[in-house]
Every structure is written in structure tokens, then in C-alpha cells.
FIGU-6312 format. One record per atom (N, C-alpha, C, O): residue in three letters; z, x, y. Coordinates in steps of 0.05 Angstrom, whole numbers, padded with zeros to 5 digits, always signed. Each point is the difference from the previous one (the first is absolute). Last residue first. Example, Ala and Ser with C-alpha at 12.3 -4.5 7.8 and 13.67 -1.06 7.14 Angstrom:
BEGIN
SER+00142+00257-00045SER+00001+00016+00024SER+00014-00015+00022SER+00004+00010+00022ALA-00005-00004-00137ALA+00000-00018+00024ALA+00000+00018+00024ALA+00013+00021+00000
***
This chain:
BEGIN
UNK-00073-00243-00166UNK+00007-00027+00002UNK-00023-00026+00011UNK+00007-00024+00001UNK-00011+00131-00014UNK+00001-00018-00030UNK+00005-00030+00016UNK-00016-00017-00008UNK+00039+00081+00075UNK-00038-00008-00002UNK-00009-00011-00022UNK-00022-00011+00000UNK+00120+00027+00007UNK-00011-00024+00021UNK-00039+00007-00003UNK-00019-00016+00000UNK+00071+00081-00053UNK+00006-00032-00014UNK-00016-00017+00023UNK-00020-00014-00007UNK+00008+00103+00030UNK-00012-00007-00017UNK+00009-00034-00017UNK-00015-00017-00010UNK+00062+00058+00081UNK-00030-00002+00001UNK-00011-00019-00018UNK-00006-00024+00002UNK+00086+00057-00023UNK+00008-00023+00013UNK-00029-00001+00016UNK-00005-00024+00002UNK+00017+00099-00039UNK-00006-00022-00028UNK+00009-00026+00006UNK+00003-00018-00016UNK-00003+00096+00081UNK-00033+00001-00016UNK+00003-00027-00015UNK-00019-00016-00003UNK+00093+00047+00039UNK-00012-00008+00022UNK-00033-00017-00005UNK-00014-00018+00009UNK+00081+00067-00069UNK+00014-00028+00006UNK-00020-00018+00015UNK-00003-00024-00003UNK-00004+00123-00001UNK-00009-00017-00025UNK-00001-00026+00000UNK-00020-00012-00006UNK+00048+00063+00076UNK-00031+00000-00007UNK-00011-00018-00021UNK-00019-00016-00002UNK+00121+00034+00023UNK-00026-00021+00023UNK-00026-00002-00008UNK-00014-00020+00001UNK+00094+00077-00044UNK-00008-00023-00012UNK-00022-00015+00023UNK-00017-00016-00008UNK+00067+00088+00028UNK-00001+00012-00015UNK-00024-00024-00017UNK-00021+00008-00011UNK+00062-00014+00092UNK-00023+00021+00002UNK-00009-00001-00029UNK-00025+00001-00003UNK+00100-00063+00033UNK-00034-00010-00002UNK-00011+00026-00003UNK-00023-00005-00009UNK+00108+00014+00053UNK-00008-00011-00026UNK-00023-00005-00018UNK-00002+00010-00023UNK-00001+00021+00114UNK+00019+00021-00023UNK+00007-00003-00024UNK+00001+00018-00017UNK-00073-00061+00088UNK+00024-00004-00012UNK+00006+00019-00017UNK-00013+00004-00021UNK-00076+00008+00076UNK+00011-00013-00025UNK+00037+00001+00006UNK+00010+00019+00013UNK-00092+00015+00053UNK+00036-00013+00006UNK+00003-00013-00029UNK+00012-00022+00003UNK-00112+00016-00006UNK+00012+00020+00015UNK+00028-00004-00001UNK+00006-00020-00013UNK-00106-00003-00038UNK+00031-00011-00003UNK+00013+00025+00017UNK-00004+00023-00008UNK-00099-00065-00007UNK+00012+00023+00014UNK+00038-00013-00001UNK+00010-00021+00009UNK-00109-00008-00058UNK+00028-00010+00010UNK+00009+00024-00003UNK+00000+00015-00020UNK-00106-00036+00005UNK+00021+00007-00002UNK+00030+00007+00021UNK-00001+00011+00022UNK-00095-00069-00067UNK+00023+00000+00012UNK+00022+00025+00002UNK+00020-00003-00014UNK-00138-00010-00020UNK+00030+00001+00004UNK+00014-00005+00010UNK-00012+00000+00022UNK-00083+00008-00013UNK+00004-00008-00034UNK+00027-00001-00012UNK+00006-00003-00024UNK-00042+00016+00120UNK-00015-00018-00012UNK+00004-00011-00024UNK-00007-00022-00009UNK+00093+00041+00065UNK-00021+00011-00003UNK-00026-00014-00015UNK+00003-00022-00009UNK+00107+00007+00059UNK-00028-00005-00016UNK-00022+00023+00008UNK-00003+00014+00020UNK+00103-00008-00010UNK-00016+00001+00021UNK-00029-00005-00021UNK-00012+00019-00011UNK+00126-00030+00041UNK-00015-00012-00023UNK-00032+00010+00012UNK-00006-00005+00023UNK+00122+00030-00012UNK-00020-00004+00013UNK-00021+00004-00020UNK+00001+00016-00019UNK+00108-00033+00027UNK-00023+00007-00020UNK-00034+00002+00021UNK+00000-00016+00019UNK+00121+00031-00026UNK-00018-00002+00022UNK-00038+00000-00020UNK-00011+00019-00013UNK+00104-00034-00040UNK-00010+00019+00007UNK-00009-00020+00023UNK+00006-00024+00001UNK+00057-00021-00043UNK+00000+00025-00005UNK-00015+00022+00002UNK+00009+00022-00009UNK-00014-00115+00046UNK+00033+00002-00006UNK+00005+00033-00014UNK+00022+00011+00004UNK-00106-00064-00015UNK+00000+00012+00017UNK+00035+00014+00019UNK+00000+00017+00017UNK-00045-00061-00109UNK+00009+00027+00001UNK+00005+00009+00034UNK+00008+00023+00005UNK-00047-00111-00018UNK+00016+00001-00020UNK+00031+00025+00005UNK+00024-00002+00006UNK-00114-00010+00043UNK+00025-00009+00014UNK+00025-00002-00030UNK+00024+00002+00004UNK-00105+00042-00032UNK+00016+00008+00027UNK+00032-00016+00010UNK+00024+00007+00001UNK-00090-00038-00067UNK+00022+00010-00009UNK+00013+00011+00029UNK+00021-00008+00010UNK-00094-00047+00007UNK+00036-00011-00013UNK+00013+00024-00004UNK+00021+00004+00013UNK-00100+00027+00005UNK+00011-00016+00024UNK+00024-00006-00006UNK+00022+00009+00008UNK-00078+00014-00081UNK+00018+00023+00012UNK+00016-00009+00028UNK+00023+00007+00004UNK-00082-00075-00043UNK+00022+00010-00029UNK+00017+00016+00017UNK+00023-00007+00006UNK-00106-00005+00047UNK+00023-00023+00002UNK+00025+00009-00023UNK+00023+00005+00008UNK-00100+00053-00013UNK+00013-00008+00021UNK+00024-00020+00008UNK+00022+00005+00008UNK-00063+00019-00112UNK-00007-00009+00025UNK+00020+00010+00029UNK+00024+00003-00005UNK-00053+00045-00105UNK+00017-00015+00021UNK-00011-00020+00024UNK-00024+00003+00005UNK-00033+00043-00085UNK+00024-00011-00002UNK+00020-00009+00017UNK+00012-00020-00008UNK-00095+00060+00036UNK-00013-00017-00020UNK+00031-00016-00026UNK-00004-00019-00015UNK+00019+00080+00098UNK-00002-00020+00012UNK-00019-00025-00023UNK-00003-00024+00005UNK+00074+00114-00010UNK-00022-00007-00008UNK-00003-00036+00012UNK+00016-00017-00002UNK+00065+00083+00035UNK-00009-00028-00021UNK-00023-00004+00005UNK-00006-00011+00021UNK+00073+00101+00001UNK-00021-00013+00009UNK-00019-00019-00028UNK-00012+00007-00020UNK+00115+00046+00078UNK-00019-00020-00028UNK-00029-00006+00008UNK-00007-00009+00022UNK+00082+00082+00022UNK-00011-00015+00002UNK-00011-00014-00024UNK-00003+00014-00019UNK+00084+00045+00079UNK-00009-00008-00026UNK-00022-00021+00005UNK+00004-00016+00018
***
């Protein structure tokens, strides 16, 4: 599964946190681009499959609001 956060709305650092946040449930790997981020989610939790992405995106998005 992958996300990929527009870099004229997200930052780097925002997704950093979240990682270690979420990192307890997937394997994430992060790979910038010139006009993007996008986050490679591997080994998700069984739990978490269903809900991570989302969850993943709007805990982003609050810390780059902050």
C-alpha cells in the first residue's frame, strides 16, 4: 500500500513523526520526490489494514496544521 502527500500541502518532518507514531503497525518506507512524498506501507498489522491509510493521512495532516 502506498500514499503519496503532495509536497505544496504536507511537509517531511509532519510524516517523519507520524511514522514513528504508526510505526508499531506497518514497516513504512518514505521516498521524496521533487513535488512529493510518497510512503510505502509494507507488513501492515491485521488490525490496522483496514483503517491505517486513513488514520495515517489525517494524523499527517493535523501535525503539518500545527
Amino acid at each position: 500500500m502506498s500514499i503519496t502527500f503532495n509536497k505544496d500541502f504536507y511537509n517531511l518532518r509532519a510524516i517523519k513523526k507520524a511514522v514513528q507514531v504508526y510505526q508499531g503497525l506497518a514497516d513504512f518506507e518514505i521516498a521524496p520526490t521533487k513535488k512529493s512524498i510518497k510512503v510505502t506501507l509494507n507488513n501492515i498489522n491485521l488490525e490496522a489494514k483496514e483503517f491505517i491509510k486513513e488514520e495515517f493521512s489525517n494524523y499527517v495532516l493535523a501535525i503539518t496544521k500545527q
